[in-house]
C-alpha positions in Angstrom: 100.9 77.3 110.1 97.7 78.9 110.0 99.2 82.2 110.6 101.7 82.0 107.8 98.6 80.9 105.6 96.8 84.4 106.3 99.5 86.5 105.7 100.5 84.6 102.4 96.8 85.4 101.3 96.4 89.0 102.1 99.8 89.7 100.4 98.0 88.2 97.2 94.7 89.5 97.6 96.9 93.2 98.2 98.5 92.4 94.8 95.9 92.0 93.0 94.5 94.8 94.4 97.0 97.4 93.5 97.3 95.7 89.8 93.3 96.3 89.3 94.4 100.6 90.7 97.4 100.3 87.9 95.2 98.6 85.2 92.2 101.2 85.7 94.9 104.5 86.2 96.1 103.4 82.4 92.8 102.9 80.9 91.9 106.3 82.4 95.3 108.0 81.0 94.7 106.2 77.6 90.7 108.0 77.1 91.9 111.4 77.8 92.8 113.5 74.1 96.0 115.8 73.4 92.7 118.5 73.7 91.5 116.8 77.5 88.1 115.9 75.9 87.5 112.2 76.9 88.3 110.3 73.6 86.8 107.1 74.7 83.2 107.7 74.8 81.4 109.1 71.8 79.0 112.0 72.3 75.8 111.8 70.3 76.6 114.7 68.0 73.3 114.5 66.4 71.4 115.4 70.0 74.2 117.7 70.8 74.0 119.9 67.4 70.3 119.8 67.5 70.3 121.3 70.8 73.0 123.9 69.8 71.6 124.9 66.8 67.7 125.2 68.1 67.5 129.0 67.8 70.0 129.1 64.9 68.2 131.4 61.8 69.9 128.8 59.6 69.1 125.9 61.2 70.2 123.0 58.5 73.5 124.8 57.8 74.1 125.5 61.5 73.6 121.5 62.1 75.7 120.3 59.3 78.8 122.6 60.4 78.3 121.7 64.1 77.9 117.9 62.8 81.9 118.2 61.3 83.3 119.7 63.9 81.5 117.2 67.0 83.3 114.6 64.7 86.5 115.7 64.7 86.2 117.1 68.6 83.9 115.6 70.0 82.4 117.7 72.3 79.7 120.5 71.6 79.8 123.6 73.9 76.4 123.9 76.2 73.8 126.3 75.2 72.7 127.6 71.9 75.6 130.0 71.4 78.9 131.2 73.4 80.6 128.6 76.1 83.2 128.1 73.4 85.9 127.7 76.2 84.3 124.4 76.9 85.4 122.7 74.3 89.2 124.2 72.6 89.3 121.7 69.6 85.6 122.8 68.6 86.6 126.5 68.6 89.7 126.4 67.4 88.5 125.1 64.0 88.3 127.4 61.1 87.4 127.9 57.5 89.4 128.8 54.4 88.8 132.4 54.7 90.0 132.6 58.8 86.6 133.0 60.6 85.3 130.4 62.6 83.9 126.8 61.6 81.9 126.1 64.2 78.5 127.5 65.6 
């Protein structure tokens, strides 16, 4: 009787178990973007463009095209210049005339 009473619980105790792995695989899947830049946390974009555009000679215009394109992407490549593999949405994005958007 007692026997019968142990297994019942660790079946239920391994069920739940392997429903909490499911439930935290799909939150996981869902926080992911088409780009792979994790949609469900938001990045500071002010920080991150301030950083970025430090050593800019144009500093204000250098934040406030950085600032669009965090929005829409998200991310903000590391450093001050370059690294634009980091982050594909951010330097794929492009103005009217074809050059890039982004700093």
């Amino acid at each position: 009787m007692a026997l019968s009473k142990v297994v019942i619980l660790s079946v239920l105790l391994f069920s739940f178990l392997v429903l909490d792995l499911v439930e935290a695989d799909e939150t996981a899947i869902g926080n992911v973007a088409q780009d792979g830049s994790p949609s469900g946390k938001k990045i500071d974009c002010g920080g991150a463009c301030a950083a970025r555009c430090q050593k800019s000679s144009r500093p204000h215009l250098c934040k406030r095209a950085c600032g669009t394109c965090c929005r829409r992407c998200n991310c903000v490549p590391p450093g001050t210049a370059g690294n634009q593999e980091v982050c594909p949405c951010y330097a794929s994005l492009t103005t009217h005339g074809g050059r890039r958007k982004c700093p």
